[in-house]
C-alpha positions in Angstrom: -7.5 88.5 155.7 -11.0 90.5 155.8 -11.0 93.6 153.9 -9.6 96.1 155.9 -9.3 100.2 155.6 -5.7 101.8 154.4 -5.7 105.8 153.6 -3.0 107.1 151.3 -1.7 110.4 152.1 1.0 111.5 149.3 1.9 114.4 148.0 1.8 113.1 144.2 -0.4 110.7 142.4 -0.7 109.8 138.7 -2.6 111.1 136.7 -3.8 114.2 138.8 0.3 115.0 138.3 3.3 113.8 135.9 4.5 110.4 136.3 7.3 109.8 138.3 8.3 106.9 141.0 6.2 108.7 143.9 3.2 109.5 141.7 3.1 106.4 140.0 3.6 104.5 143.5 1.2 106.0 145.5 -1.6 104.9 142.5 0.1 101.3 141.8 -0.3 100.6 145.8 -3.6 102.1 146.4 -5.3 100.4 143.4 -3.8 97.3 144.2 -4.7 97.7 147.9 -8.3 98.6 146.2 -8.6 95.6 143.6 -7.8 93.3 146.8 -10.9 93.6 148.4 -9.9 96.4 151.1 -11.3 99.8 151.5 -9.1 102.5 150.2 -9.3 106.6 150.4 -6.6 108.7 148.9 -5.8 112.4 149.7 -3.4 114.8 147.7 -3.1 118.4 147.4 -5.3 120.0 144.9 -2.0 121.9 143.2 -3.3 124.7 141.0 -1.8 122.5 138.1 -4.5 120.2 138.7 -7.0 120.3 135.5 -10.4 120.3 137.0 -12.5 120.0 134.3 -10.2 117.0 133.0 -10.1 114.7 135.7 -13.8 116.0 137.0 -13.0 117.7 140.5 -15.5 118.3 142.1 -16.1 119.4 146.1 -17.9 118.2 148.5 -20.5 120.4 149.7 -20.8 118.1 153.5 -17.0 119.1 154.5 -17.5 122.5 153.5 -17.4 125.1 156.0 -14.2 123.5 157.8 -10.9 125.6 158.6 -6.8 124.3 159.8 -5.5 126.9 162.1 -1.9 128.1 160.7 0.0 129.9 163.3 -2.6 132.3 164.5 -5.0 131.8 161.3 -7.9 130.3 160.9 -7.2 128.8 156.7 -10.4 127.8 154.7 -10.3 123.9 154.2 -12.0 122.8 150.4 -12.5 119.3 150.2 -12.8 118.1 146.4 -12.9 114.5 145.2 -12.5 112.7 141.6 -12.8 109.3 140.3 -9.5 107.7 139.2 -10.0 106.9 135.5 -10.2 103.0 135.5 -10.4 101.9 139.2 -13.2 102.1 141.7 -11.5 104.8 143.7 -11.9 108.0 144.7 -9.1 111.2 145.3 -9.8 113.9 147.9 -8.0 116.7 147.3 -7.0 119.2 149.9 -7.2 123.2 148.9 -7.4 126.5 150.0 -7.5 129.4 147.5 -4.3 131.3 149.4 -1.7 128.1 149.1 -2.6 126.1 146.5 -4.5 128.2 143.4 -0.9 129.2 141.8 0.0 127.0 139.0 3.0 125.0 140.4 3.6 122.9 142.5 6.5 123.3 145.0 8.5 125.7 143.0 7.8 129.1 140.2 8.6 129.1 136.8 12.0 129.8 137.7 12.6 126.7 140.3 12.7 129.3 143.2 10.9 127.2 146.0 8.0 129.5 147.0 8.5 130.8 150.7 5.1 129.6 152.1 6.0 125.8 151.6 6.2 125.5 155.3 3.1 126.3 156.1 1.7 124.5 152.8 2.9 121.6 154.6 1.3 122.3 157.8 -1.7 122.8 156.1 -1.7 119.7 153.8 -1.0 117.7 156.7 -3.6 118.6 159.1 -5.8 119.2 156.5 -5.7 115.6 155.6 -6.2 114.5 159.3 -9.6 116.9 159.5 -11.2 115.3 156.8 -10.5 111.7 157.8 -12.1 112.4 161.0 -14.9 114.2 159.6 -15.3 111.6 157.7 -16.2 109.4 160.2 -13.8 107.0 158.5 -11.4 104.7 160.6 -8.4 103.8 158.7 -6.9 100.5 160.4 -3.4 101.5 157.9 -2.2 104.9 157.2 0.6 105.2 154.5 2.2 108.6 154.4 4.1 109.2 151.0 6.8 112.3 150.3 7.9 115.1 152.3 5.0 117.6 152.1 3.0 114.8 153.9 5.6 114.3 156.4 3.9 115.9 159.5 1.1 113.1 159.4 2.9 110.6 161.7 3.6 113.4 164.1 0.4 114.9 164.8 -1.2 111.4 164.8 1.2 110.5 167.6 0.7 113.4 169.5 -3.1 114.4 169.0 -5.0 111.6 168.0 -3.5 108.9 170.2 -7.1 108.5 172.1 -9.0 109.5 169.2 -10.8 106.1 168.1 -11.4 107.1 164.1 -6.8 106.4 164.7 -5.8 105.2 167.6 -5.6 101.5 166.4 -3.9 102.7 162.9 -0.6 101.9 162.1 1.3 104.6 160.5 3.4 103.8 157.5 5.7 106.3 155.8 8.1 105.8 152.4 10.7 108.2 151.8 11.6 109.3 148.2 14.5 111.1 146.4 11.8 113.9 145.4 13.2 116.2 147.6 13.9 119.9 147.5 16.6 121.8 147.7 17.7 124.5 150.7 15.5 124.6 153.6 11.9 125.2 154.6 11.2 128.9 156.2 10.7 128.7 159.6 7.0 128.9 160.3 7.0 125.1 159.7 8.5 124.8 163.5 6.4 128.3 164.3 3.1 126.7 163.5 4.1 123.2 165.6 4.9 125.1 168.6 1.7 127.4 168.3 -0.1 123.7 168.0 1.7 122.9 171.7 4.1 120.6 170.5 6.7 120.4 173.2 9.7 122.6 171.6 12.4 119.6 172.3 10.4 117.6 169.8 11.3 120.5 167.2 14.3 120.8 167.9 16.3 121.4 164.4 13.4 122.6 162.5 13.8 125.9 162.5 15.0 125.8 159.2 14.3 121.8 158.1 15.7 120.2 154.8 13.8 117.5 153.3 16.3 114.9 154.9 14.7 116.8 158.6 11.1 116.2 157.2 11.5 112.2 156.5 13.7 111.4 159.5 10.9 113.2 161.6 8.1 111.0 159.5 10.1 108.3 160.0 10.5 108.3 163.7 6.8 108.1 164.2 6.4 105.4 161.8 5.9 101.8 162.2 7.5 100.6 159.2 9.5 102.8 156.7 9.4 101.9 153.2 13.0 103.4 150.9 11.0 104.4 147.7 14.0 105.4 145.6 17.5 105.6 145.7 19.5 108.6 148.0 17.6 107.8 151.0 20.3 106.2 152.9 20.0 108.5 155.8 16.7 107.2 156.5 17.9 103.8 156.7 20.6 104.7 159.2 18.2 106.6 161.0 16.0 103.6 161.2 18.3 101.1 162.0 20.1 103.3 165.0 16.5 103.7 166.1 14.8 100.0 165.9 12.3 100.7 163.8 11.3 98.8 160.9 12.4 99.6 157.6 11.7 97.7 153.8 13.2 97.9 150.5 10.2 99.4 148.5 12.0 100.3 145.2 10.6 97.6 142.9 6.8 98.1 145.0 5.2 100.2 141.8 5.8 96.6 139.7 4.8 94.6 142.2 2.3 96.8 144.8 0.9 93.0 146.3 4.5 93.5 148.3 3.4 96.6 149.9 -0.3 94.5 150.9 2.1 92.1 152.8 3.7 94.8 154.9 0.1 96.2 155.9 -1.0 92.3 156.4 2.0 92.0 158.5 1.6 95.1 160.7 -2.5 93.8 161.3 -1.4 90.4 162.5 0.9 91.8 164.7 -2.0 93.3 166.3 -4.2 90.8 166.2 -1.6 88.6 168.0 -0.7 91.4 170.9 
C-alpha cells in the first residue's frame, strides 16, 4: 500500500512519560507505523512533568497566537514539538500555562484527581483537532488512545464531517485499564453543550466515569482496539452496537498488527 498519513492522539507516550502498556503502545504503533514507510504525527499533552530541557521541547512559533474556547473562555493554545530519541518522528505537545504547568499529571501528590480534569480534557481534545488543521495536514487514519483523548471521535463526527483536512479519516480508538477513579466534574458536559452539541448526545455526562468517556469514544469509532485487560464493557458496548472491535493486548510486541487494521479500514474505502 502507498504510504499513507495516521495521527496518534494519546494521552501517554514513552519516554515523554513512565512506561506503562498505553505509553509504551502509543510509541511501539507509531514508530512502527513510521519505520513502514507512512507519514506519522503524534500529539500528547505537554504535562508539567514533562522535562523540557531533557527531551528538547521546543514550540513552534507558526501555531502561536491560537486559542480553544472552554465554556465561555477563550484558553491560550502552545504548540511545542520534540524529536523521539531514535526514530524519525516528531511529538507535538498540547499546553496552556492554566491546565497543564502543575507537576502531575491527572492526580496531586496525594492521588486527589484535580477538579479541572474535565475541562483539561476538553481542552486536550480540541486542542489536538486545531493544530491538525492548522497544520494543513490530512490524516487518512486517526488513532485516539486513553480517556483524556476521548472527545476526538466526537467532535470529528460532529464538526469536521465536511472539513476536507478529515472527512475521509477513519477514526480509531483503543480503550485502556488506565482509568481514574470517581467521576469527571461537570463542565465536561457544560463545555459540549456551550459547543452546540445536541444535549441528547450528552446525555449521562453530567458527571462521566472513565467507562462514560470510552464508550462515548467508542461509538464514534470505526474500529475499537481492547488495550488491556478490564475493558469488557467496551466490548459489550461494541458488539450490542455493530461496530468493530480487535483484540489489541499483545499490539506493543507486535505493532505490524495494528498497520493491518489501518490497511484494512483504507481498502475498505478504496473498494466503496
Amino acid at each position: 500500500m502507498e504510504s499513507k498519513r495516521v495521527l496518534f492522539v494519546s494521552q501517554e507516550i514513552h519516554p515523554y512519560l513512565p512506561e506503562n502498556t498505553i505509553s509504551s503502545t502509543t510509541l511501539a504503533l507509531a514508530k512502527k507505523t513510521n519505520d513502514s514507510g507512512h507519514q506519522v504525527r503524534v500529539f500528547m499533552p505537554r504535562f508539567g512533568v514533562i522535562n523540557e530541557r531533557r527531551h528538547q521541547l521546543h514550540e513552534v512559533i507558526r501555531l502561536s497566537g491560537m486559542n480553544v474556547v472552554i465554556n465561555d473562555m477563550d484558553m491560550p493554545l502552545i504548540i511545542k514539538v520534540a524529536s523521539v530519541p531514535g526514530a524519525r518522528m516528531q511529538v507535538y505537545f498540547i499546553d496552556n500555562e492554566e491546565y497543564f504547568k502543575r507537576k502531575f499529571t491527572y492526580a496531586d501528590a496525594d492521588g486527589k484527581q484535580f477538579e479541572d480534569n474535565d475541562e483539561r480534557t476538553l481542552f486536550f481534545s480540541k486542542g489536538a483537532i486545531d493544530t491538525v488543521e492548522k497544520l494543513g495536514w490530512k490524516p487518512d487514519v486517526i488513532h485516539v488512545h486513553g480517556w483524556m483523548s476521548a472527545l476526538v471521535p466526537m467532535y470529528l463526527r460532529l464538526f469536521q464531517a465536511d472539513n476536507p483536512i478529515f472527512k475521509d479519516a477513519k477514526i480509531v480508538f483503543s480503550a485502556y485499564d488506565n482509568g481514574f477513579d470517581g467521576t469527571l466534574g461537570p463542565k465536561l458536559k457544560a463545555g459540549m453543550e456551550f459547543d452546540e452539541i445536541d444535549p441528547a448526545l450528552c446525555e449521562g455526562l453530567d458527571a462521566p466515569t472513565c467507562e462514560d468517556l470510552q464508550l462515548l469514544a467508542a461509538k464514534y469509532a470505526d474500529v475499537v482496539i481492547l488495550g488491556e485487560e478490564n475493558t469488557g464493557h467496551v466490548e459489550e458496548f461494541c458488539k450490542a452496537n455493530n461496530i468493530p472491535c480487535i483484540d489489541g493486548k499483545n499490539f506493543p510486541e507486535d505493532p505490524a498488527e495494528a498497520i493491518k487494521v489501518y490497511e484494512s479500514l483504507l481498502v475498505e474505502e478504496d473498494v466503496e
